[in-house]
ZAMARGU-4260 file (C-alpha; in steps of 0.2 Angstrom, whole numbers, plus 5000, padded with zeros to 4 digits):
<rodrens>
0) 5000/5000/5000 | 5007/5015/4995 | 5007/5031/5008 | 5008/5048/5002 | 5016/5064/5006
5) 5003/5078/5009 | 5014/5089/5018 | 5025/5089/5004 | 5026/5108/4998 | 5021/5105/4977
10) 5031/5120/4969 | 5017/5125/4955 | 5024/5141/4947 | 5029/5139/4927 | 5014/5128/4927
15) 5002/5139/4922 | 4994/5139/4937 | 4976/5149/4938 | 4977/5148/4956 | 4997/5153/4958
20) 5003/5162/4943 | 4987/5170/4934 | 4976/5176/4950 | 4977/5194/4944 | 4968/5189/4927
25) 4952/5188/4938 | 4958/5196/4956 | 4966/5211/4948 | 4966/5220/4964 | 4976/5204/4972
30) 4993/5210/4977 | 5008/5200/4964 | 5015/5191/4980 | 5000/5185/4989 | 4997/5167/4996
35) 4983/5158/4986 | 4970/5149/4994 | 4954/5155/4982 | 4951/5144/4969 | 4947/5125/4973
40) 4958/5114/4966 | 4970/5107/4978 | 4991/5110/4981 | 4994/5091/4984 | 5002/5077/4970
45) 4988/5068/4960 | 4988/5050/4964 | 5002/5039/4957 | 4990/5026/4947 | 4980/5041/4937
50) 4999/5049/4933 | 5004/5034/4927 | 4990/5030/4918 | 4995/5048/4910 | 5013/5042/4908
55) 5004/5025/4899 | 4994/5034/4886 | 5008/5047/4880 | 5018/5034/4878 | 5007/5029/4864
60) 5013/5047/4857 | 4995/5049/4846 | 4983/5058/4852 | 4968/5059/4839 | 4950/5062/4843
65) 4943/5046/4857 | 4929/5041/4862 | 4925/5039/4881 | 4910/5027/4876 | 4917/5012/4879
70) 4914/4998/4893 | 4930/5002/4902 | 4925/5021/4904 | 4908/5017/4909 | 4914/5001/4921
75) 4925/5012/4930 | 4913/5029/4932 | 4896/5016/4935 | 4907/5004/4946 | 4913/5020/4956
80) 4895/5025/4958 | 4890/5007/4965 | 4903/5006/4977 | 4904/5021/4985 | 4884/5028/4987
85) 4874/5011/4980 | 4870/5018/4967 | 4866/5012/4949 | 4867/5021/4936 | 4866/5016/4915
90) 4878/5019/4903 | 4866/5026/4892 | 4860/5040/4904 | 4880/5049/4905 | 4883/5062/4894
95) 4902/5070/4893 | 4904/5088/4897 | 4919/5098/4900 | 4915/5103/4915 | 4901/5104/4928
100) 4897/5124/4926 | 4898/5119/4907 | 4885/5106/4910 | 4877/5120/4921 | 4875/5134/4906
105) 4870/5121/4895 | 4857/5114/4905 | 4849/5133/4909 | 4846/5135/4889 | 4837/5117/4888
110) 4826/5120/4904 | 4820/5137/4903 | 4818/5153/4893 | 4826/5171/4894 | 4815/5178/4908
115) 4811/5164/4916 | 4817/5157/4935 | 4829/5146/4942 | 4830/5145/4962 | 4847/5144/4971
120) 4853/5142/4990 | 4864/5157/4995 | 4876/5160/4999 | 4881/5145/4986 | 4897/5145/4974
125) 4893/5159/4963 | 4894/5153/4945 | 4875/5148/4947 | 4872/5165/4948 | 4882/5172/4934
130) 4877/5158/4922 | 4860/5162/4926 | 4861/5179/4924 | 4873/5178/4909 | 4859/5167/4900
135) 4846/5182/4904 | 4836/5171/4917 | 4831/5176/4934 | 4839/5172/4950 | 4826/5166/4963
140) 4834/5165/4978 | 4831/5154/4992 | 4843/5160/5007 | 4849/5145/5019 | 4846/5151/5038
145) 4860/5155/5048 | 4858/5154/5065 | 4869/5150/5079 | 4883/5146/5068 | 4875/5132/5055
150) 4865/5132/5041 | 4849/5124/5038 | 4837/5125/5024 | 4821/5137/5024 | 4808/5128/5018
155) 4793/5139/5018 | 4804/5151/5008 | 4808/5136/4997 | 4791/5133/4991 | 4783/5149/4992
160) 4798/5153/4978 | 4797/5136/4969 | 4778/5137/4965 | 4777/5152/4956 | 4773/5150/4939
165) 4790/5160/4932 | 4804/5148/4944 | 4805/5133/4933 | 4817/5125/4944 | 4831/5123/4955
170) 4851/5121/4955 | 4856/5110/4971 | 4872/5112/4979 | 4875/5096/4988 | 4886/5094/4996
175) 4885/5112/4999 | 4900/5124/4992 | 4903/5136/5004 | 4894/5133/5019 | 4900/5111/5019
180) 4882/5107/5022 | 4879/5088/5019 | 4862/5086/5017 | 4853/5073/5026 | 4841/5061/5016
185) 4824/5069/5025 | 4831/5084/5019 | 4834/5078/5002 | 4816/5071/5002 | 4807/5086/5007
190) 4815/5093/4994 | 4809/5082/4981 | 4792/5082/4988 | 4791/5101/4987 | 4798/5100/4967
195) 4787/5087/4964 | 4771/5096/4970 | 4774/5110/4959 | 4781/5100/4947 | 4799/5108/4945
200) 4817/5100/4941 | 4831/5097/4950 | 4850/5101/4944 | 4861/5092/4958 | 4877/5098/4958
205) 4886/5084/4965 | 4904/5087/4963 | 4911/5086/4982 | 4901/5070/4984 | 4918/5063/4988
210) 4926/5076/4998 | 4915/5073/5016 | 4920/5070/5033 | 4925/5052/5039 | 4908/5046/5049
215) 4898/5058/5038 | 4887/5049/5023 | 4884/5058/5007 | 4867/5052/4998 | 4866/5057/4977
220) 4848/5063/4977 | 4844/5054/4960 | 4848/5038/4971 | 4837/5041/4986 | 4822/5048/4975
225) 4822/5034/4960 | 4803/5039/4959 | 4808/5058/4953 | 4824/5054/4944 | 4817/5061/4926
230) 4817/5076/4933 | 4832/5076/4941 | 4850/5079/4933 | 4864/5075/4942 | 4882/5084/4939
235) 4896/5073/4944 | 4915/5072/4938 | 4933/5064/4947 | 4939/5082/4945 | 4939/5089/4962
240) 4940/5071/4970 | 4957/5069/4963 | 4967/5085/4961 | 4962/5086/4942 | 4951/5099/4936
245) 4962/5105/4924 | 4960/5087/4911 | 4942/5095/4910 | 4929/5081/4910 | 4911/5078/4919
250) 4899/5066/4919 | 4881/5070/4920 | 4867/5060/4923 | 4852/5061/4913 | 4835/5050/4913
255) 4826/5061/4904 | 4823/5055/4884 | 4818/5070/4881 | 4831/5081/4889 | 4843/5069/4881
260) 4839/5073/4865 | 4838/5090/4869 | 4855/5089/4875 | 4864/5080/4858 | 4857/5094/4850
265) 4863/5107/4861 | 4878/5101/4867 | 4884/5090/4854 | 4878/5096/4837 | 4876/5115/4840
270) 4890/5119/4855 | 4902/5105/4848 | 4902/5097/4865 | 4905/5078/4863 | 4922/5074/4866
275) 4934/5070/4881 | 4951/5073/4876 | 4961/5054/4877 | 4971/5060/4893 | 4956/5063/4901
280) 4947/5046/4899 | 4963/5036/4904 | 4964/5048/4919 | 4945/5045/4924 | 4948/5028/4922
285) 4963/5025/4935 | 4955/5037/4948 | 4941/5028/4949 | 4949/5009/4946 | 4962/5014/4957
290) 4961/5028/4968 | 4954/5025/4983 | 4969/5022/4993 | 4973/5038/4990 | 4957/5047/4995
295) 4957/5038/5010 | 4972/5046/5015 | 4966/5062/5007 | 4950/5064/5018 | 4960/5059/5033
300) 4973/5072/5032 | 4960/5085/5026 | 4948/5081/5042 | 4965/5085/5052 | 4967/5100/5042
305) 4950/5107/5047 | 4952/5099/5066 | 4968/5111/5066 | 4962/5125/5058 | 4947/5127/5071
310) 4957/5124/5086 | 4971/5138/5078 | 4956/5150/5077 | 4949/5146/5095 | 4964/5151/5101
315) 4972/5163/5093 | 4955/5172/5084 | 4942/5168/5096 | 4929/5178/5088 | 4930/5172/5071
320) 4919/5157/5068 | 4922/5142/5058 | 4906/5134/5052 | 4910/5117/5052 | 4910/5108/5035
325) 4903/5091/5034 | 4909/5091/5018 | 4920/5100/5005 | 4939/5103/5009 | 4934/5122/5010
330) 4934/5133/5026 | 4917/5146/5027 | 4922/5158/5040 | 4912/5171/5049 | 4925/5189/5052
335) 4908/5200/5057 | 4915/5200/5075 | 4932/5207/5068 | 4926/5216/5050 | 4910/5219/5045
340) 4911/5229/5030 | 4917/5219/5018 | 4926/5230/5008 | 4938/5234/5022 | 4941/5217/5025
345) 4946/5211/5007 | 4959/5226/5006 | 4965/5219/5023 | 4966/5202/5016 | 4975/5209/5001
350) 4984/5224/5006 | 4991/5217/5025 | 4990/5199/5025 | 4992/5196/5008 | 4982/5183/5007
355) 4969/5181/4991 | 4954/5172/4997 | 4936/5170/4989 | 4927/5185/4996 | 4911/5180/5005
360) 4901/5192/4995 | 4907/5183/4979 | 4890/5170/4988 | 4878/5181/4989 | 4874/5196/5000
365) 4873/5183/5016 | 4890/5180/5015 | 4897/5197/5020 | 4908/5196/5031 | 4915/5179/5030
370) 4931/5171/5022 | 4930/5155/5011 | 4948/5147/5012 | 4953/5132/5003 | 4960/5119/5013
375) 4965/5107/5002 | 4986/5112/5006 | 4999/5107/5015 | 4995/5111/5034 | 5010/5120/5033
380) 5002/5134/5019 | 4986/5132/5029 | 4994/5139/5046 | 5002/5152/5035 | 4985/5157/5029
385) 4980/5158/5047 | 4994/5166/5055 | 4993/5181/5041 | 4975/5183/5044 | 4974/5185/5061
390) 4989/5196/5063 | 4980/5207/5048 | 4963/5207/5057 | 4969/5208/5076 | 4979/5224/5069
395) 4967/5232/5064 | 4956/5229/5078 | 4970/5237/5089 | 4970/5254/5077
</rodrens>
């Protein structure tokens, strides 16, 4: 059994690295020699079977359009599915996409019209909100509660919003990115139920599925509501599982015929969307066939991560408040106590602890005042995190 190295510092300059060397292409006011911890792809080595897998297929030094339909694609994304939630899945229902947000904005133009409504759980990871906006639909928002440190659904607010005639639907953040919530299967079903009332589809954003606390149980929603599944859409991909966002490919569950076909047309024949590159398949292949040793050891030394991070911030930023993530590897972090106006507190981020974080208020309104910090490091970058953000906010607090 192998065992690997996560404190093992990963130089990822001359890479080009979004998340190291290009921040300033979408943070411009990011300072040139911050400390990164915004985007969510992680700082540690991919897992020695998916590189060599990669080493494997270069070695066959072609690299002509492939085809990821094939049974050893589909055995290992199905198999995956199986072992890890019980869930079944066909072959026939997975459809490639690039990526989940991809699948996302392609989705909007099947299911609805300019104009029309698509509900969303803020604060929740922003691109819902600027593909829906960026599509000319309406964002109906559905804001989680937040009270006495955790997040819970509102429903009244759910389906007061879902049954109006204009909200055709909703995008489900499960697990939840950025508040960690792992949602439990009553909530799921209640969910569901509420939907199927008013007769309204679900997207299921399903992309941390993977990435949950050791103890804590992750349920896909099309598997616990098989009676609703033609309306529901799941969005899944290895890409944030295994350190590999970058080889661009998703898979996403459709059981719809009809949304099927409207997505070969979309998608495949009008948008060009229809093949994974040949790295890409390979690499889905081993992560999934092969990868679980090193997840394990993953999730462990990322449940220490967090277990570190809270006790560093009871300690030394008592305050501030950490809403525990069931799942994710990201940290949601309330700095009201210290900073309120946000503003003020992403130029102290920037300009004194040089630190570039996602900004609570990239969320939604509700998520003034917090920090979201990717966790997914070496404990060593993480402390540094830490360390330059309380200095920068107890600073402040002193002037």
């Amino acid at each position: 059994m192998a065992t690997y190295n996560f404190d093992q510092l990963v130089e990822r300059k001359n890479t080009n690295s979004i998340k190291w060397e290009y921040y300033q292409d979408y943070i411009p006011t990011a300072p040139p020699d911050a400390l990164p911890l915004w985007v969510a792809d992680m700082d540690f080595l991919c897992a020695e079977p998916i590189v060599q897998a990669l080493r494997n297929r270069v070695d066959c030094q072609i690299f002509g359009y492939s085809n990821f339909r094939t049974p050893e694609y589909f055995g290992a994304v199905t198999g995956w599915f199986k072992r890890r939630f019980d869930w079944v899945v066909d072959n026939n229902n997975i459809f490639y996409s690039p990526g989940v947000v991809t699948a996302i904005a392609v989705l909007i133009n099947i299911l609805t019209k300019p104009g029309e409504g698509i509900l969303i759980q803020r604060p929740v990871y922003y691109p819902f909100t600027n593909k829906i906006e960026a599509n000319d639909r309406l964002v109906v928002n559905n804001p989680l509660t937040y009270d006495d440190g955790r997040y819970s659904i509102n429903f009244i607010d759910l389906e007061q919003k879902i049954a109006h005639h204009n909200t055709k639907g909703m995008i489900l953040c499960s697990p939840h990115n950025p508040v960690g919530l792992v949602f439990s299967v009553d909530e799921l079903l209640r969910m569901v139920e509420i939907c199927s009332r008013h007769g309204k589809w679900i997207i299921a954003d399903e992309i941390h599925a993977d990435l949950i606390r050791n103890g804590v149980t992750h349920y896909p929603l099309e598997k616990i509501a098989p009676h609703y599944k033609e309306q529901i859409i799941s969005c899944t991909s290895p890409s944030k599982t295994f350190n590999m966002p970058g080889l661009k490919i998703s898979n996403i569950i459709i059981n719809n015929p009809v949304w099927q076909e409207a997505w070969n047309h979309l998608a495949a024949e009008c948008l060009a969307i229809s093949l994974a590159n040949p790295l890409s398949i390979k690499a889905v292949e081993a992560a999934y066939n092969e990868g679980e040793e090193w997840l394990a050891q993953l999730k462990n030394y990322i449940d220490q991560n967090i277990e570190f991070a809270a006790a560093y911030l009871g300690e030394n930023l008592p305050e501030a408040h950490l809403v525990y993530p069931d799942g994710t590897y990201l940290l949601w972090i309330d700095l009201n106590a210290y900073c309120s106006d946000q503003q003020v507190l992403e130029q102290l981020m920037h300009d004194e602890a040089k630190l570039i974080l996602d900004q609570g208020y990239f969320f939604g309104e509700e998520g003034k005042g917090f920090e979201r910090i990717n966790a997914a490091c070496p404990r060593s970058i993480l402390e540094e995190c830490l360390s330059r953000m309380t200095k920068a906010l107890l600073t402040f607090n002193k002037a």
